[in-house]
MIVO-805272 format. One record per residue (C-alpha): x, y, z; residue in three letters; residue number from 0. Coordinates in Angstrom, 3 decimals, padded with zeros to 6 digits. Each point is the difference from the previous one (the first is absolute). Example, Ala and Ser with C-alpha at 12.3 -4.5 7.8 and 13.67 -1.06 7.14 Angstrom:
// residues 2
+----------+----------+----------+---------+-----+
!       c1 !       c2 !       c3 ! residuo ! num !
+----------+----------+----------+---------+-----+
!  012.300 ! -004.500 !  007.800 !     Ala !   0 !
!  001.370 !  003.440 ! -000.660 !     Ser !   1 !
+----------+----------+----------+---------+-----+
This chain:
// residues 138
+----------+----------+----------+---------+-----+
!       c1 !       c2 !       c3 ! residuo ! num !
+----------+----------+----------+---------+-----+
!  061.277 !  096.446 !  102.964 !     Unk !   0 !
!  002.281 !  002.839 !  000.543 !     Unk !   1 !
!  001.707 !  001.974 ! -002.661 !     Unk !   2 !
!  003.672 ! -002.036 !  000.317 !     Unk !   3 !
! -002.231 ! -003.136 ! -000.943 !     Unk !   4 !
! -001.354 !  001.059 ! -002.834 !     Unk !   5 !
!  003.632 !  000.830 ! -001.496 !     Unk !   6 !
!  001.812 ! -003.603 !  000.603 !     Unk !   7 !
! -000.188 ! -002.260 ! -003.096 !     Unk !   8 !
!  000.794 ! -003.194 ! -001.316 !     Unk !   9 !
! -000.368 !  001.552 ! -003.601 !     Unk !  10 !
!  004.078 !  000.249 ! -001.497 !     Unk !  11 !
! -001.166 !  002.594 ! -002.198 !     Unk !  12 !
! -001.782 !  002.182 !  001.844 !     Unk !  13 !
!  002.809 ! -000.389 !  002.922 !     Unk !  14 !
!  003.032 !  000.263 ! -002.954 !     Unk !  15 !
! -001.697 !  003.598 ! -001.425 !     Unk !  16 !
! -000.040 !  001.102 !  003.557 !     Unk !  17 !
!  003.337 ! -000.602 !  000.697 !     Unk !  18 !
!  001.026 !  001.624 ! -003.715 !     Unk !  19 !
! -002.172 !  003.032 !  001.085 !     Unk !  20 !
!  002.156 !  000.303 !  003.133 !     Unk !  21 !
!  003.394 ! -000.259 ! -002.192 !     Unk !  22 !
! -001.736 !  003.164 ! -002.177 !     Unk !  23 !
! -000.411 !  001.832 !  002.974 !     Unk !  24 !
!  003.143 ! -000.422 !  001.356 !     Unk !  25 !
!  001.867 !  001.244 ! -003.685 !     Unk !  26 !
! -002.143 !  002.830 !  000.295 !     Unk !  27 !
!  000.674 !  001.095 !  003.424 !     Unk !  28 !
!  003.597 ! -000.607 ! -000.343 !     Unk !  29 !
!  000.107 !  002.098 ! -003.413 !     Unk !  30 !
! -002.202 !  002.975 !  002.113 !     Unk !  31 !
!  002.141 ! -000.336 !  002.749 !     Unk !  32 !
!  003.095 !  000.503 ! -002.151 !     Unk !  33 !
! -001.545 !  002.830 ! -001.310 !     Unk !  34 !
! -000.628 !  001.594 !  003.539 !     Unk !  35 !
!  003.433 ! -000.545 !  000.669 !     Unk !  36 !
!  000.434 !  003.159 ! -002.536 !     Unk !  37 !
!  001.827 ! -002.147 ! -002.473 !     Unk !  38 !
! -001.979 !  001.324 ! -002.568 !     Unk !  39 !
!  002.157 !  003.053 ! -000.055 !     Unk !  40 !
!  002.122 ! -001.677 ! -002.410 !     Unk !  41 !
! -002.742 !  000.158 ! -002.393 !     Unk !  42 !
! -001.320 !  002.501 ! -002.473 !     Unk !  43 !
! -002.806 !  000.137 ! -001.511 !     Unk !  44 !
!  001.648 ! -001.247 ! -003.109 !     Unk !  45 !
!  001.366 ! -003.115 !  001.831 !     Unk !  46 !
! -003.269 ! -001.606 !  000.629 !     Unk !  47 !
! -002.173 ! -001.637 ! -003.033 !     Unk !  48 !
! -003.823 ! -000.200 !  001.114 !     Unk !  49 !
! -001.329 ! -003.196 ! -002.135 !     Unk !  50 !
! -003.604 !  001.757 ! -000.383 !     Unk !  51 !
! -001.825 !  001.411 ! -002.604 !     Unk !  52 !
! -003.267 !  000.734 !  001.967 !     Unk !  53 !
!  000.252 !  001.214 !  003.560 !     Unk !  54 !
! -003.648 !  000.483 ! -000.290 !     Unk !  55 !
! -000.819 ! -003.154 ! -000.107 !     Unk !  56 !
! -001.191 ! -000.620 !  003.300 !     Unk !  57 !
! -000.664 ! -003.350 ! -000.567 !     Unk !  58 !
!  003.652 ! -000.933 ! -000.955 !     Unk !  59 !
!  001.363 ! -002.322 !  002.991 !     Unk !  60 !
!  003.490 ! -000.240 ! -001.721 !     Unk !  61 !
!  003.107 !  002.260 !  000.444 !     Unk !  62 !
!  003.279 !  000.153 ! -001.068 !     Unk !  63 !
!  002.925 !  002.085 ! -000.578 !     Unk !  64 !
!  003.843 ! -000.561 ! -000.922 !     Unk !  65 !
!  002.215 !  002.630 !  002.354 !     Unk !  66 !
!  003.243 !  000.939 ! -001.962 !     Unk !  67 !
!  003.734 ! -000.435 !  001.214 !     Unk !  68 !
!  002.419 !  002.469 ! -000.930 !     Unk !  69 !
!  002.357 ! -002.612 ! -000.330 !     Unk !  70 !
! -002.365 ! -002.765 ! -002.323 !     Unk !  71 !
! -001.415 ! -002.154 !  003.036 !     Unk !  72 !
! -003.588 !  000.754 ! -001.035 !     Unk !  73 !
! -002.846 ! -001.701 !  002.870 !     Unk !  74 !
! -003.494 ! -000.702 ! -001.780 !     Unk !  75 !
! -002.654 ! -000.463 !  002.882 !     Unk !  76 !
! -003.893 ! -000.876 ! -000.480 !     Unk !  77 !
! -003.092 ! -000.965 !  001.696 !     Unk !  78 !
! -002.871 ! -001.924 ! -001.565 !     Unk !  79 !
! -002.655 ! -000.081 !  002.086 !     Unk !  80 !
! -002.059 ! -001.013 ! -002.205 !     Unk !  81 !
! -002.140 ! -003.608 ! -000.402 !     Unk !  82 !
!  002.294 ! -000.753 ! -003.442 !     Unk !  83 !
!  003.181 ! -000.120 ! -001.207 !     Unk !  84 !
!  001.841 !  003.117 ! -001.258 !     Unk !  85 !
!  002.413 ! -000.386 ! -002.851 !     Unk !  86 !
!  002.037 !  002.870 ! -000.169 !     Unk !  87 !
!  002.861 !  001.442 ! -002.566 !     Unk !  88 !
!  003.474 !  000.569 !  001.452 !     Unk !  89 !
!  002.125 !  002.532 ! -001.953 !     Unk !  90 !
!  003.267 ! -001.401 !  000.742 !     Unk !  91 !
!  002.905 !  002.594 ! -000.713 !     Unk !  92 !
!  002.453 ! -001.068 ! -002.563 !     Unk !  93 !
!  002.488 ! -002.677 !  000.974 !     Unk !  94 !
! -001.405 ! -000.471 !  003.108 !     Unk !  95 !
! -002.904 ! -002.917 !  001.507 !     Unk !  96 !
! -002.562 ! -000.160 !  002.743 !     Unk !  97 !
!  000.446 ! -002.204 !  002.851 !     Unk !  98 !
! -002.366 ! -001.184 !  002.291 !     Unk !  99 !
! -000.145 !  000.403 !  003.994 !     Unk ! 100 !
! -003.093 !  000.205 !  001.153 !     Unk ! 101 !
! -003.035 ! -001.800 ! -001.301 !     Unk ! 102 !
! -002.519 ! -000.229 !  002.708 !     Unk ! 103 !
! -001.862 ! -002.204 ! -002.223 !     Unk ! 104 !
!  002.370 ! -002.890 !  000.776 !     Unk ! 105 !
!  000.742 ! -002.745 !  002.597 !     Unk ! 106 !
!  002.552 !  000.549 !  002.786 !     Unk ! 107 !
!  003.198 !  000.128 ! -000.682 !     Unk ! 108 !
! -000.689 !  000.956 ! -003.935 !     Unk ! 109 !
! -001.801 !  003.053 !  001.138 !     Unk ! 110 !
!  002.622 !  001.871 !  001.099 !     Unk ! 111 !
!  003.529 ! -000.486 ! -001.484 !     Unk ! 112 !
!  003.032 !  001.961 !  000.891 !     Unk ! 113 !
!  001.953 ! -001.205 ! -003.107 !     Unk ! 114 !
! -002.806 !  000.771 ! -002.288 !     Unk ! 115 !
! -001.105 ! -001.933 ! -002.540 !     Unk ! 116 !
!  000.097 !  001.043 ! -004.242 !     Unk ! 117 !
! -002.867 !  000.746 ! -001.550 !     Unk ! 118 !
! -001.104 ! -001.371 ! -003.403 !     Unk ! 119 !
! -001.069 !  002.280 ! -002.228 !     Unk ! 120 !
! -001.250 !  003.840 !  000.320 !     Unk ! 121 !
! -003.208 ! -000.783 !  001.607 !     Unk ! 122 !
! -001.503 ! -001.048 !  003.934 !     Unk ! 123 !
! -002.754 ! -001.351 !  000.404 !     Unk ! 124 !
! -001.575 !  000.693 !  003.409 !     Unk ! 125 !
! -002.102 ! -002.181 !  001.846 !     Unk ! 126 !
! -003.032 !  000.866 !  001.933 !     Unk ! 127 !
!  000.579 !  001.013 !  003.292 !     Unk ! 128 !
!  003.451 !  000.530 ! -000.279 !     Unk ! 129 !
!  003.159 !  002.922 ! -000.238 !     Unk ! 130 !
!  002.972 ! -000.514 ! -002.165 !     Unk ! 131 !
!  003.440 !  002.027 !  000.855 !     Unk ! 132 !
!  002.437 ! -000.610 ! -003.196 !     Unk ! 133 !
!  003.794 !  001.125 ! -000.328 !     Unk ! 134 !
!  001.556 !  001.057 ! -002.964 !     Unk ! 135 !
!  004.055 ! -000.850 ! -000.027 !     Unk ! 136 !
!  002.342 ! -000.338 ! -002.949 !     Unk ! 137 !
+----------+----------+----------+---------+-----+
C-alpha cells in the first residue's frame, strides 16, 4: 500500500475535519499574506489586541487577536487548534455588534459569508480544528 492509500476514507468525519483543516489553512495564509503585502503599516502597536495571557505556554494551540480600525470596523481573528472547543469573550465596543464571516468550523456555503451573519451574545465558541474571523459594524 502506498502512502496516497492509506489517506482515502470512507469515514465522513475524519474526511469533514480534513477538509475544515484545509479551510484553517487557507484563513491563515490569506491573513499572512495580507500581512506581507505591508498592510500592516496601518497598524500600531496600539491597534492590535493580543487575546493571551501566557505566551509561555507552549502548550497553548489557540490564538487570537482583534486588529483595530481607526474608523470602528474592528476584525477579531483566532485559531484553535486544539482537540476542544474554545469559548471565548468578545469585548464588543459600545453601540456596535460582531458579525460573523468566517467560521471554518461550518459546512459550505455557511462557512464563509460575505454578508456576515450577527452574533448572539459577547461570546464564540470555537470548535476544534477550526479559525473564526469576526467583524464588528454598527
Amino acid at each position: 500500500m502506498d502512502d496516497q492509500d492509506d489517506m482515502e476514507t470512507d469515514d465522513a468525519s475524519i474526511r469533514a475535519l480534513r477538509s475544515r483543516q484545509m479551510k484553517n489553512f487557507h484563513v491563515a495564509l490569506t491573513y499572512l499574506s495580507w500581512m506581507r503585502r505591508d498592510h500592516f503599516r496601518f497598524f500600531s502597536e496600539n491597534d492590535i489586541t493580543w487575546h493571551e495571557d501566557n505566551w509561555d505556554n507552549y502548550d497553548s494551540k489557540f490564538l487570537a487577536f482583534t486588529l483595530h480600525d481607526k474608523s470602528g470596523g474592528d476584525i477579531y481573528l483566532a485559531l484553535n487548534a486544539h482537540d476542544y472547543f474554545v469559548k471565548v469573550l468578545l469585548a464588543t465596543p459600545p453601540t456596535k455588534r460582531w458579525f460573523r464571516v468566517v467560521d471554518t468550523n461550518l459546512k459550505s456555503p455557511d462557512d464563509f459569508v460575505l454578508d456576515c451573519v450577527p452574533n448572539t451574545g459577547n461570546t464564540y465558541n470555537i470548535a476544534p480544528y477550526s479559525s473564526i474571523l469576526l467583524e464588528v459594524k454598527f
